[in-house]
N, C-alpha and C positions, 0 to 999 in steps of 0.2 A: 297744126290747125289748117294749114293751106294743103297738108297733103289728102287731110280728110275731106274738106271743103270739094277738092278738085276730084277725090275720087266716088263720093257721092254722087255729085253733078251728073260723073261718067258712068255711074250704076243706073241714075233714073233717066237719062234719057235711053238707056237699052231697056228698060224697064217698058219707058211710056211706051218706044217706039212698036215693042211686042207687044203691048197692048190693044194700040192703032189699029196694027195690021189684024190680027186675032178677033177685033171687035164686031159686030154684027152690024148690018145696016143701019140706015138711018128714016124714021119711017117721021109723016107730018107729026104724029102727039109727038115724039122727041121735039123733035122743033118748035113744038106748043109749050111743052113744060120748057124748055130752053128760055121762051122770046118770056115766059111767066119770071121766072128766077131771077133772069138779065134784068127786067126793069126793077120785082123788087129790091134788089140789091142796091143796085143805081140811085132808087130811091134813097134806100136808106144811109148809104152813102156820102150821100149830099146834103143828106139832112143832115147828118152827125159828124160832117167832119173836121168844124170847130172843136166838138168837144175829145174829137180822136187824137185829132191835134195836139189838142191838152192833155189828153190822157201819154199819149206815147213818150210826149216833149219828159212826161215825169220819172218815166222809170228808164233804170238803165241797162236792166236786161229782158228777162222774160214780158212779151206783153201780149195779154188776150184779145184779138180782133173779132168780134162778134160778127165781122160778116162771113163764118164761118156757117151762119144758121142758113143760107143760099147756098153758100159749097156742097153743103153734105148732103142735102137732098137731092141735089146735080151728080154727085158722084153714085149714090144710089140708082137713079132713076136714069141715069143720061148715056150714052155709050163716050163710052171714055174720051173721041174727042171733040164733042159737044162738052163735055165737064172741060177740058182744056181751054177753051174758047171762054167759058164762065169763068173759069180762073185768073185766067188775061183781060176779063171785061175790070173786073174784081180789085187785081191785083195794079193794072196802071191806073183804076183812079183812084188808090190807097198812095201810089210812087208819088203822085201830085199833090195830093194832103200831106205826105211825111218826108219826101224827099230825103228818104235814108240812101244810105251808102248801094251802089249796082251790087257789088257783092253781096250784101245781105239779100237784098232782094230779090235776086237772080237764085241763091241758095231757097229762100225761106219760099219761093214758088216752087221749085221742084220739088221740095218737100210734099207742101200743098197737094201738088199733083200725083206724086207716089202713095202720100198717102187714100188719096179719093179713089187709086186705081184697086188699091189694098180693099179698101170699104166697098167698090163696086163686085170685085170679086166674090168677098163674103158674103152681102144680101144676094147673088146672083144664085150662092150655091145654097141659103139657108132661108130667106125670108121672100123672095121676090114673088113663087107661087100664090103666098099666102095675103100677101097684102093686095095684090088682086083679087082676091075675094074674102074679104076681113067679112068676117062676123062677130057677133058677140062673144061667140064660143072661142074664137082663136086670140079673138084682141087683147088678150091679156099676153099671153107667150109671144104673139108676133112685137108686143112694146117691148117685152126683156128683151128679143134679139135683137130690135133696131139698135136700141141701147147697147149691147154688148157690140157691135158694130160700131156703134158710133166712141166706143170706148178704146176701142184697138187704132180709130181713125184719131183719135188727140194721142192716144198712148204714144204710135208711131212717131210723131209730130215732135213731142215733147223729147221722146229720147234722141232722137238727130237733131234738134236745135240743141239740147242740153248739150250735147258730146260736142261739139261746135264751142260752145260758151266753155265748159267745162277744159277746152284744148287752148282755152285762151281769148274768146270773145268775150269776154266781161274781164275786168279789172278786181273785182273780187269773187269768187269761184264757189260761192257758198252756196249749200243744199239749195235755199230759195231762190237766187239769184240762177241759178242753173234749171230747176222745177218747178220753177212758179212758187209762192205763196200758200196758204192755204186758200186765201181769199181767190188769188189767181186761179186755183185748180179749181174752186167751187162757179168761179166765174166759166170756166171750160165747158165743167158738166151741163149748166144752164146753159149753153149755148147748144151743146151736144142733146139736150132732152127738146128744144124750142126745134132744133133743125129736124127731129123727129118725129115733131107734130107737122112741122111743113109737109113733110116726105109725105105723110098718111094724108094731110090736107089737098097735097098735090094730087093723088093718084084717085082720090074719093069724091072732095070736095072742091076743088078749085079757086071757086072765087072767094073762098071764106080764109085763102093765104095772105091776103091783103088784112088783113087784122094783127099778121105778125109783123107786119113791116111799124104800125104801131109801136105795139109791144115793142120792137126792138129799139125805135129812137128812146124811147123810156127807157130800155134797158142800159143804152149807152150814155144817158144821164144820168141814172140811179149806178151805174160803174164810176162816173167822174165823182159824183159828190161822196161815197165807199171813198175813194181813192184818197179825196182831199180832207176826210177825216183817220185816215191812217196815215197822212204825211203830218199832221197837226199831233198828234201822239207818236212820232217814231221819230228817231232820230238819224239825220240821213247819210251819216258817216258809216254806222253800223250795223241800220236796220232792225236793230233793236229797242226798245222805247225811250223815250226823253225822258227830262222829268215830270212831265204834266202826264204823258201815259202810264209812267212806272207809278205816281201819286195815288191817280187814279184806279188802280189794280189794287194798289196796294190795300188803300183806304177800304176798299169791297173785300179782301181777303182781310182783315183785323176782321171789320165786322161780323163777319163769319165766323170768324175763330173767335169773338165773345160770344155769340151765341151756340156755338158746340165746346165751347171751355175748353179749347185749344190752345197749347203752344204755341209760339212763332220766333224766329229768329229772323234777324236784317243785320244780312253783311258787307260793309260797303270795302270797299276792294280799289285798292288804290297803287299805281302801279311805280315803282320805285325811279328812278332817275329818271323818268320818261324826257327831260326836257335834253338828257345826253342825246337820246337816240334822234329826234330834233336836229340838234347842232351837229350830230356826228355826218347823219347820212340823209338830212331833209326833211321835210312835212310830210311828204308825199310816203316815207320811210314809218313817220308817225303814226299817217293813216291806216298801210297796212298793219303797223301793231296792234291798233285801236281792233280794227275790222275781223284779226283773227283771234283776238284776245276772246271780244262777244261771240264770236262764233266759235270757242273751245267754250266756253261758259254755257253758253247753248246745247253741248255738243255733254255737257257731263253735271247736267241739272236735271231736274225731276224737270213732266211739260209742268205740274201746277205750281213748279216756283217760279215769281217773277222778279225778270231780268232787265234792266235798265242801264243806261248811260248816265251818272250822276252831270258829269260837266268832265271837260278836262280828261284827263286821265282815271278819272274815278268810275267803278261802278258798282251798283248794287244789284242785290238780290234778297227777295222775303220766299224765307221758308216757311211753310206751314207747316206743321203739324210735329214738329221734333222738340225734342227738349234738348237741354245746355252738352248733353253726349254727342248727339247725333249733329249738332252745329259745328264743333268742334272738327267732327270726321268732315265731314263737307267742304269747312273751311279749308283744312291742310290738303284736301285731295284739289280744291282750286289751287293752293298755293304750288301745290308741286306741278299740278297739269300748264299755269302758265310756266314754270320753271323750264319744266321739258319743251318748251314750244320752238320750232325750226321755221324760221318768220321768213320767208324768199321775196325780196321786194330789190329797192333798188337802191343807190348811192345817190351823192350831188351828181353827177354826174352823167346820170342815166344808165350807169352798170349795173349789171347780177351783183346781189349783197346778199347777206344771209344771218336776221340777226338772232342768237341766244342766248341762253342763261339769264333772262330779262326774272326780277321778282318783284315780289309786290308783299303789302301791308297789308293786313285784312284784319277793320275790325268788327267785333261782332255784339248783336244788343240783343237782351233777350224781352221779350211780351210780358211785361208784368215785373219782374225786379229792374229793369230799367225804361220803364214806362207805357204810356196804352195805347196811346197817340203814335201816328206814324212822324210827325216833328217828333215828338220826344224821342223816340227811335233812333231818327236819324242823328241826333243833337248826343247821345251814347254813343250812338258808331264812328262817328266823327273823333269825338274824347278816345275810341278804344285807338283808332287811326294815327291818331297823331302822340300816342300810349307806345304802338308800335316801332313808328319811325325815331323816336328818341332809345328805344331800346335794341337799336340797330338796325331795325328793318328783316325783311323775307321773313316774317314772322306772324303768329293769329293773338291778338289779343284780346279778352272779353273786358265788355263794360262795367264799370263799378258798378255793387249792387245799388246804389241809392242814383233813382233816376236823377237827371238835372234838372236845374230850372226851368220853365217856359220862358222862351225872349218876347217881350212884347212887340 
């Protein structure tokens, strides 16, 4: 991680530096559009950085800064190091809101900067003619290429933090945690489609850029409260839903499957001695099992089943649309895929560990001969569970056919 970190660094400042030198004058509208971006930014900056605050403080790897909608029109518009200078306006009054680590910082700016030099390049060579003189007739192609510019300008971004996290900056290395979310990447695009209406507002229209700076504190409240309803349904060990989010899915998937007179199966999945691996090599040892377990279940699930953290060591999953054959195969291919799992985490003691051959219990309830309801479900899969664990464990068992009672 530290070799990439350092040898990055040492690619983009040869990068910026031929830039610099390469780059054309500096005439007053640069410096108009410049002293334009610099305040809204600033603005917007100041206005949200309570809730950036809060947003950052939540996540623990990937996070979307929305004052990327002033970068990206600086890096289109601006000679390369005019956009440097916005970066640095940008970027120390973000270090003073978030007080992250110099490293990241230092990293996650040169990034910034390579990539605006990437996106200056490409509008230079593909769109820059044309959006001086937009008309109606062009303004449809000159939006795709902003857009496909501004796609290569996150793309870059996302793949050099990702390799970075992916080498070891994050503690769990999982596809989202390294990529962003889906919410994270659709948060991107919005930032990347807004900073292209600036671009065309800057060059056209000018004073009607002050309307995004708007839009944007909205935008970074309407990301905090998105945020604080995905923390309230997701479970923060594993990033995959609690029980009040898996409930909730669920409850919407039965429904559906009454009204198409669908199958369903719910397998709740239950991981055998976990409280050894606990005692033997720590919590923190437990963690990672929990964290790779959801993410091989993730990793070898349909997207439309859903995946859940029961409590504990337990988890579930509702399958749609299979019957009692198809549950069966799914079952055993979780039981073998946690079986084979190569878990690298650590000891008491803060050593390399390496734990396997970990199984689990899985039982399984089917939609209709063991009940309609997602309690009745669970209240089967539970009986199939603990069906398994008495019959030795690493094993799929199915629910009686006569549902249970409801508990009141």
């Amino acid at each position: 991680m530290i070799v990439f970190l350092l040898s990055w660094e040492a690619l983009a400042v040869g990068l910026l530096t031929l830039g610099i030198v390469t780059g054309g004058p500096t005439t007053a509208l640069d410096w108009g559009r410049f002293g334009i971006l610099a305040v809204c930014a600033t603005v917007h900056i100041q206005l949200t950085r309570r809730q950036e605050e809060r947003r950052r403080n939540r996540v623990t790897a990937v996070h979307i800064d929305l004052s990327g909608i002033w970068v990206f029109p600086g890096a289109l518009l601006l000679p390369i190091h005019l956009t440097l200078l916005l970066i640095v306006i940008v970027r120390v009054q973000r270090w003073f809101n978030s007080r992250r680590p110099p490293h990241k910082f230092v990293f996650t700016s040169f990034t910034h900067a390579v990539s605006a030099l990437a996106a200056h390049q490409l509008y230079q060579t593909f769109a820059s003619a044309e959006l001086e003189n937009l008309t109606p007739g062009n303004s449809l192609k000159l939006f795709g290429v902003l857009m496909l510019v501004g796609f290569c300008y996150a793309a870059l971004q996302a793949i050099v933090i990702g390799s970075l996290l992916a080498l070891g900056g994050t503690s769990a290395p999982t596809l989202s945690n390294v990529l962003g979310t889906k919410d994270d990447n659709l948060l991107e695009l919005s930032t990347i489609g807004l900073g292209t209406i600036a671009t065309i507002l800057l060059v056209n229209f000018p004073p009607a850029i002050v309307i995004l700076v708007l839009i944007t504190v909205l935008g970074n409240r309407l990301a905090e409260i998105n945020q604080l309803q995905s923390e309230a349904r997701t479970d923060p060990k594993t990033g995959i839903f609690n029980v009040r989010g898996w409930s909730e899915s669920a409850d919407r998937a039965l429904a559906r499957a009454a009204r198409g007179n669908e199958m369903v199966a719910l397998l709740m999945i239950d991981l055998d001695h976990f409280k050894w691996v606990n005692d033997t090599y720590g919590h923190p040892a437990g963690d990672d099992v929990l964290r790779t377990v959801a993410q091989t279940l993730d990793d070898i699930t349909r997207p439309r089943d859903i995946i859940g953290r029961f409590g504990g060591e337990e988890f579930l999953i509702l399958l749609p649309d299979v019957d009692q054959t198809a549950a069966k195969v799914a079952a055993e291919r979780i039981r073998l895929a946690i079986a084979d799992q190569q878990i690298v985490t650590t000891d008491k003691r803060g050593g390399r560990a390496r734990i396997t051959g970990r199984t689990t219990s899985i039982g399984v309830a089917l939609l209709g001969p063991n009940g309609s309801t997602v309690e009745q479900l669970l209240h089967a899969a539970d009986a199939a569970v603990y069906a398994a664990k008495e019959g030795g464990r690493n094993q799929v068992r199915f629910a009686d056919a006569d549902p249970p009672p409801r508990v009141a």
